[in-house]
BADO-964317 format. One record per residue (C-alpha): residue in three letters; x, y, z. Coordinates in steps of 0.25 Angstrom, whole numbers, plus 5000, padded with zeros to 4 digits. Example, Ala and Ser with C-alpha at 12.3 -4.5 7.8 and 13.67 -1.06 7.14 Angstrom:
<atoms>
ALA504949825031;SER505549965029;
</atoms>
This chain:
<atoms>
UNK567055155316;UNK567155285317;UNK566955355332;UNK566255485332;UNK566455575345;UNK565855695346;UNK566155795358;UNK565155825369;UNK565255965367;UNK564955935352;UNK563855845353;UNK563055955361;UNK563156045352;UNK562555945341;UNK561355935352;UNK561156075355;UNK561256105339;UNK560255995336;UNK559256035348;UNK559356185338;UNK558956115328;UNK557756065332;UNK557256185339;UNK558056175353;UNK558556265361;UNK560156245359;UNK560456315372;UNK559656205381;UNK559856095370;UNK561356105375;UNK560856135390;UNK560255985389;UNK561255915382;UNK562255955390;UNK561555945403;UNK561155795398;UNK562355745394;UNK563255805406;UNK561955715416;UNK562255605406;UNK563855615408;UNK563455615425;UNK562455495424;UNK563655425416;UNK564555435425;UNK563755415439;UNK563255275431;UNK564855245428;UNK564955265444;UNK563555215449;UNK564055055441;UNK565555065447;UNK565255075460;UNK563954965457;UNK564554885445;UNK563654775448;UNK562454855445;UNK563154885432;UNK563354735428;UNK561754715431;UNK561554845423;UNK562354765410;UNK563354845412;UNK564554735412;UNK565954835414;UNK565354815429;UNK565354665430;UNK566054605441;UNK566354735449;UNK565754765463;UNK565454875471;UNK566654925480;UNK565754915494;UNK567054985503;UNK566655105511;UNK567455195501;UNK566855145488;UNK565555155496;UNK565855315499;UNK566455355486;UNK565255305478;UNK564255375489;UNK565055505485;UNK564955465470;UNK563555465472;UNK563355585482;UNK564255655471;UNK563355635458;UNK562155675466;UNK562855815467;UNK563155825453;UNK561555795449;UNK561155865460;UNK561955995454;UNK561355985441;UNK560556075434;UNK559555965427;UNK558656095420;UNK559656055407;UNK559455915407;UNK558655855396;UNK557155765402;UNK557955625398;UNK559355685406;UNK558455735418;UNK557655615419;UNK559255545421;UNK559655645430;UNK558455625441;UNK558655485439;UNK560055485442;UNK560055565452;UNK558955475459;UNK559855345458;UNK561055425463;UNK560155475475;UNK559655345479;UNK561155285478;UNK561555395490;UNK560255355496;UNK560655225496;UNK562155235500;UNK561855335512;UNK560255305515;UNK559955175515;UNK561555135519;UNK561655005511;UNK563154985511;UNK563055005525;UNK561954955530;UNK561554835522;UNK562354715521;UNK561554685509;UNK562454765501;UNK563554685504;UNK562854545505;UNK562154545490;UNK563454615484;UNK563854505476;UNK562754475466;UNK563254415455;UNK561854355450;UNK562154445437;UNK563354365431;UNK562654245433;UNK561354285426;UNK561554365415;UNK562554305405;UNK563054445400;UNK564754395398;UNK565354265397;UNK565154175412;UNK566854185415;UNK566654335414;UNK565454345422;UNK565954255432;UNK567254345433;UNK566354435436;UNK565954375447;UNK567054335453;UNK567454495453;UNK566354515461;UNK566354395470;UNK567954425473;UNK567454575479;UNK566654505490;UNK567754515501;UNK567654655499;UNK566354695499;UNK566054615511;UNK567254695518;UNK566554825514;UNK565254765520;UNK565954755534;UNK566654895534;UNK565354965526;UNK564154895536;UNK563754985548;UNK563654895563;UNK562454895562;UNK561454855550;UNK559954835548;UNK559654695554;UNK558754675540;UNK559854705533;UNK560954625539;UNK559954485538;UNK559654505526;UNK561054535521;UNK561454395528;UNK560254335519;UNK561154395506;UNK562554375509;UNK562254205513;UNK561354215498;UNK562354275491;UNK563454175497;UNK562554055493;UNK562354115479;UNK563654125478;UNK564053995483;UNK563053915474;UNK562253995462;UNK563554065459;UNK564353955459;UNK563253875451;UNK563153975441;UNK564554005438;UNK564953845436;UNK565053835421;UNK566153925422;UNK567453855415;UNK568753915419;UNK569253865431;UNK570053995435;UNK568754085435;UNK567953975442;UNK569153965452;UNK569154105454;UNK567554125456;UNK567554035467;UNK568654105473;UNK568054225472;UNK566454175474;UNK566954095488;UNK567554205492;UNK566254305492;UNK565454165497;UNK566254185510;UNK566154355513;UNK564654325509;UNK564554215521;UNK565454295530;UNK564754425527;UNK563454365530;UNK564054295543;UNK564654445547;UNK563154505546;UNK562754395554;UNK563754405564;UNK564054545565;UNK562954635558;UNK561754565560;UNK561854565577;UNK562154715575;UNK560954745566;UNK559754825569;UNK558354845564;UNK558454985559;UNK558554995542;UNK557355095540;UNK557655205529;UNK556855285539;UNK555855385531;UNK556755495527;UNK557655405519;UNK556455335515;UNK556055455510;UNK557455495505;UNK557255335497;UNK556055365491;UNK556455505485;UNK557855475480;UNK557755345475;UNK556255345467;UNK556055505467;UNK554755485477;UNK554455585487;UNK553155545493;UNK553355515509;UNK553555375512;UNK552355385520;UNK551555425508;UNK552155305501;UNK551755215512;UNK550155275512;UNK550255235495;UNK550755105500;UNK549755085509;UNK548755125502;UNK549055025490;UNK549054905499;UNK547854915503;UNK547354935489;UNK548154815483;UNK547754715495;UNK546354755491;UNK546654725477;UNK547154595483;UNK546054555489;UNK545154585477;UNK546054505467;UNK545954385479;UNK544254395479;UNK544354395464;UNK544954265465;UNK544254185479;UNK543454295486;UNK543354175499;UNK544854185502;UNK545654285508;UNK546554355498;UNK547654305501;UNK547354165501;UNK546754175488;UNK548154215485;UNK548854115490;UNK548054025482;UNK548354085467;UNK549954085472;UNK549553915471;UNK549353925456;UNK550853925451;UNK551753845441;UNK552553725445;UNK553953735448;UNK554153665433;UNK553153785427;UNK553653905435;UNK554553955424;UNK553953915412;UNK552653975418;UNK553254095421;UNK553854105408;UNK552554085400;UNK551754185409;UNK552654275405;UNK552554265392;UNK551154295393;UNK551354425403;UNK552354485392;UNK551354455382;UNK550254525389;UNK551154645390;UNK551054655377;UNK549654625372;UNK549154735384;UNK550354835380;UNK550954845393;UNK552154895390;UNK552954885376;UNK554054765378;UNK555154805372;UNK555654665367;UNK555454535364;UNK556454465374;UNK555854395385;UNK556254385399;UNK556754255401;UNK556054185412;UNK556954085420;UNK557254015434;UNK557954115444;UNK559454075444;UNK559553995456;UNK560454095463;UNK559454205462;UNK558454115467;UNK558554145484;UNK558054295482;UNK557154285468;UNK555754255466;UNK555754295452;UNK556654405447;UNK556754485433;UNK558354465430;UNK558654595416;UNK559854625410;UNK560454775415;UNK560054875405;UNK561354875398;UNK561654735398;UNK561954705382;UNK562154545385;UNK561354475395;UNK560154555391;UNK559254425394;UNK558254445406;UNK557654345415;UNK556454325423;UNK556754235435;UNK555854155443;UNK556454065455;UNK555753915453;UNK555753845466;UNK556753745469;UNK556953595468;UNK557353565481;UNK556153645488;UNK554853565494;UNK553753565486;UNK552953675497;UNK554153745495;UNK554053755479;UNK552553765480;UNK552753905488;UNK553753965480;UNK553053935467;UNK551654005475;UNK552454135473;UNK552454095457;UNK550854075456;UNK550454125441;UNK549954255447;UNK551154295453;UNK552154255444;UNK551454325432;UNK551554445441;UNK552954435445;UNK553254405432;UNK552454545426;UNK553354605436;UNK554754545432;UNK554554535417;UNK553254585409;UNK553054725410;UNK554054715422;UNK555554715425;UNK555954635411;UNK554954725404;UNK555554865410;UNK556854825406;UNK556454795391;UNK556154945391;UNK557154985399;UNK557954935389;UNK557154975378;UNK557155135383;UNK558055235380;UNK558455245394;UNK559655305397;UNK560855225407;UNK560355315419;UNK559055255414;UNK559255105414;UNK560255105427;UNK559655175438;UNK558255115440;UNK557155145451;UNK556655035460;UNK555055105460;UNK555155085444;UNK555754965442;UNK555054875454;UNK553754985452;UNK553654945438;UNK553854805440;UNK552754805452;UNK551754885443;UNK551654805431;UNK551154705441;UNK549954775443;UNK549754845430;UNK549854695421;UNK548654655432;UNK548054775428;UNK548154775413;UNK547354635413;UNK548654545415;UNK547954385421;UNK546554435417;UNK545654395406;UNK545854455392;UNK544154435391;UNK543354545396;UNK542454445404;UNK543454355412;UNK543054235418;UNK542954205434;UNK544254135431;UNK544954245423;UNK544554345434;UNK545154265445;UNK546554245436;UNK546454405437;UNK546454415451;UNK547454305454;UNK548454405446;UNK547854535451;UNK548154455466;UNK549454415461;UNK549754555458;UNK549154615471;UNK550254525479;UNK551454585471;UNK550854735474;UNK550454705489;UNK551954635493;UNK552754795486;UNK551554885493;UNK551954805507;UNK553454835502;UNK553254985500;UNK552354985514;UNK553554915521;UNK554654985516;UNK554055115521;UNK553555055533;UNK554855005535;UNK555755115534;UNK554855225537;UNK554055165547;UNK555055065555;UNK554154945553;UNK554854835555;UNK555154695545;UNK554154635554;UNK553154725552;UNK553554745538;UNK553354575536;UNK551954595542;UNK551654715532;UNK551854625521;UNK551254515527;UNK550054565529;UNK549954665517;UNK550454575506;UNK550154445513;UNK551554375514;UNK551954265521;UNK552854325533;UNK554254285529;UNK554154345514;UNK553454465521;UNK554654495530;UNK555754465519;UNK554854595512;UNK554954685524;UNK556354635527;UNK556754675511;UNK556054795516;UNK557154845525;UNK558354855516;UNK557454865501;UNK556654975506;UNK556455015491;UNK555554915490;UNK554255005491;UNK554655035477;UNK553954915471;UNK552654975474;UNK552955135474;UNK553455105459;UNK552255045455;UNK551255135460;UNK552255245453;UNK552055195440;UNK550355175442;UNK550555325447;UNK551355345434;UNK550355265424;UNK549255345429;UNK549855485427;UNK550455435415;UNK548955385409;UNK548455525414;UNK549455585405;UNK549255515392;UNK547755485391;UNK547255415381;UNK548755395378;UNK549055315388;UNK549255155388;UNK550055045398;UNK551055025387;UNK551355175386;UNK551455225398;UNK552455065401;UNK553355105390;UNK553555235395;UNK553655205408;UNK554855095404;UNK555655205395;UNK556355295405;UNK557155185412;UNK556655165429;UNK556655295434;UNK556155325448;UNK554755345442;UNK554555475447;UNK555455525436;UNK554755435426;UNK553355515430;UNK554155635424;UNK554355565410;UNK553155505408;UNK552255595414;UNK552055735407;UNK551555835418;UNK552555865429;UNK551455865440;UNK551255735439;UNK552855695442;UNK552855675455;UNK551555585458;UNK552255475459;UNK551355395466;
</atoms>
């Protein structure tokens, strides 16, 4: 074959004479190509960096020159990639982006935003030094397990790589941890070092059994044994040294809130304001809430009217099969209403969460990165009960499984959701910036909204224009269905601010949820203790209200032009952007860029 190589200097000049050609200025044609493609050679090379130093976000992106590396946690490597980071926001920042084509601009502002929130996170919200987590949840190795994208030996070498590094990464634990650490932290780290050690001990071991050679099996339990013990001791350090010595301050405080906000999702309303929004929708959905429950037994309080529709759920025998069959039918109601276009036929394959995913999973949407070219399967997991609990015990897990709210998780997860935003990722021309560095208000907000917006497009509700008693009460079971969903993210967003704005406490913050999206108190606390340490977790609800802000500015714009399908399809094109930048693509008039919400 025969290897053409044109030189850069060359190839700019074929642009520029082409752009003359047809009618371009050659000047600025050669301006923006240049411009572009020096960004492109500085986006290159900050990724190249970005996936050394986190080579396990490589192998989950398909990327598989990073498999069986690890992060080097020690106080020097921890330094040099701050000053990386610190470095390449000085060399954005110093641009002059006025050359830069809309597609090279668009990259720019979102790599600038991931770089940002990087520093935010190193020096702000202080993981490496402030939250055993880091430390504790390090060696996931769930990957090589579940996607089959090399043969097992290699895969497992892999893992024994990583495994083999545990002795050092727990010794930079001890040196990079400050004396003191947030209490919530230190438990909940404890929770995740003794769950990692028992995934290893049995899930691990479990999984890896039909390896054949004796030396590579040999070797893994070498390796796996030794990791199974700096887990246990690490978790018995925190307890014995960390956790006497922790305190209850881990607030953000406002300013960094603020700082959050802006950096990571492009937002510059107050966190007050954000808190009033929130507010305001609460009240809003729990009185949609209580209109869905009258709809359906005007006698009874709504919540117990709740608690009755969660009885009506498939066996433990059906959970699966029921699941897979009702999604069929969402997908097909996607298409029949034009949703959004799917871009292919392959289904998501519905099946059993692997047992060692099972301690932390309700139901979970497992894609392939977005350059994985092997294990391109995806699965849609949902955790059965198990065989050795009592029958009141397999009888309240499978409440949280009732139709309603399985149909809604599963809109969420699949169809148009997570599995459906991937398609078109895939599908898009979206470029490597694009596809890596995502926004948690776009992915989670988009996933939240199409909740809502099926409900709203007739998803549960009679085709017929007169629906029977019994066709009107199925509605509101799913509109109550999907009211639950919205109320539990709008008490997150509440408490998140709440909680690191405000001071209130995980008590209070159990309460809040208690009371506002009626769980029971332990589930309630696990929230505002999540709350704590995952104070991003307002962007469930702050995406979703985004994109309906988005719609509507969007449906202004094109009139009689507009559908659902259209405006989807455009949405899902540009890759996951904070959405702020997205109002900038799809909408036309620049006044209405920064109405986010």
């Amino acid at each position: 074959m025969t290897r053409i190589c044109i030189r850069h200097d060359v190839a700019v000049l074929l642009l520029v004479l082409v752009a003359a050609c047809a009618g371009g200025p050659p000047l600025d044609g050669s301006r923006t190509v240049r411009a572009d493609a020096e960004l492109d050679r500085l986006a290159e090379e900050f990724i190249d960096g970005y996936l050394a130093w986190r080579p396990q976000a490589g192998t989950a992106l398909g990327l598989h020159e990073y498999d069986g590396k690890m992060t080097d946690y020690r106080r020097a490597s921890l330094d040099a990639e701050l000053d990386r980071l610190k470095a390449f926001e000085r060399k954005l920042a110093a641009r002059n982006t006025n050359a830069l084509s809309r597609r090279a601009s668009y990259d720019f502002r979102i790599l600038r935003a991931a770089i940002q929130s990087e520093i935010f996170k190193f020096e702000d919200m202080a993981g490496y030094t402030t939250n055993p987590m880091t430390y504790a949840g390090a060696f996931d190795v769930n990957i090589y397990i579940k996607r089959n994208f090399a043969p097992l030996e290699d895969r497992v070498k892999s893992v024994i790589a990583i495994l083999s590094q545990a002795p050092a990464v727990m010794a930079a634990a001890r040196v990079n941890l400050a004396e003191s650490l947030p209490k919530p932290y230190v438990e909940t780290a404890i929770e995740v070092a003794n769950g990692a050690a028992a995934f290893l001990s049995k899930d691990l071991v479990e999984a890896l059994a039909e390896v054949k050679s004796e030396s590579l099996k040999s070797a893994f339990v070498e390796a796996n044994q030794r990791a199974l013990a700096e887990l246990r001791e690490f978790a018995a350090y925190l307890t014995k040294e960390k956790l006497p010595k922790s305190r209850q301050q881990y607030a953000l405080g406002r300013a960094k809130y603020q700082k959050m906000l802006n950096v990571q999702e492009l937002i510059e309303l107050s966190p007050e304001r954000l808190l009033e929004i929130g507010l305001q929708e609460l009240r809003r959905e729990q009185q949609l809430f209580a209109e869905a429950a009258r709809g359906i037994d005007p006698a009874k309080k709504p919540i117990e009217v709740f608690r009755e529709i969660q009885r009506d759920h498939p066996t433990e025998q059906n959970l699966i099969p029921d699941t897979k069959k009702n999604l069929e039918a969402i997908r097909q109601f996607v298409i029949d209403r034009e949703i959004v276009t799917l871009p292919s036929e392959v289904r998501v394959r519905v099946e059993e969460t692997p047992p060692f995913a099972r301690a932390t999973s309700f139901a979970s949407m497992d894609t392939p990165g977005p350059f994985e070219t092997k294990a391109t399967e995806a699965y849609y997991y949902v955790t059965p009960v198990e065989l050795h609990w009592t029958p009141q015990q397999k009888e309240e897990w499978l409440t949280a499984f009732n139709f309603y709210t399985t149909d809604i998780v599963s809109i969420h997860e699949a169809y148009p959701g997570h599995y459906t935003q991937f398609l078109c990722l895939n599908a898009s021309p979206a470029t490597k910036v694009e596809k890596i560095f995502q926004s948690y208000a776009f992915t989670e907000g988009w996933a939240h909204y199409t909740e809502q917006m099926m409900i709203d497009a007739g998803f549960g509700a009679a085709a017929s224009q007169h629906p029977s008693p019994a066709d009107r009460v199925k509605a509101a079971k799913y509109r109550l269905a999907q009211s639950v969903e919205a109320l539990l993210r709008l008490c997150r967003l509440c408490v998140s601010i709440k909680t690191h704005c405000e001071g209130m406490s995980i008590e209070d913050g159990a309460k809040f949820f208690e009371e506002n999206c009626y769980y029971e108190h332990k589930p309630a606390r696990q929230e505002a203790l999540r709350g704590t340490f995952d104070p991003e977790y307002l962007y469930y609800t702050v995406g979703k209200l985004q994109i309906l802000k988005l719609r509507r500015d969007y449906q202004r714009q094109e009139g009689a032009a507009f559908s659902l399908q259209k405006f989807h399809d455009e949405m899902l094109r540009h890759g996951m952007p904070p959405i702020r930048l997205l109002r900038e693509v799809m909408l036309k008039d620049p006044a209405s860029w920064d109405q986010t919400l």
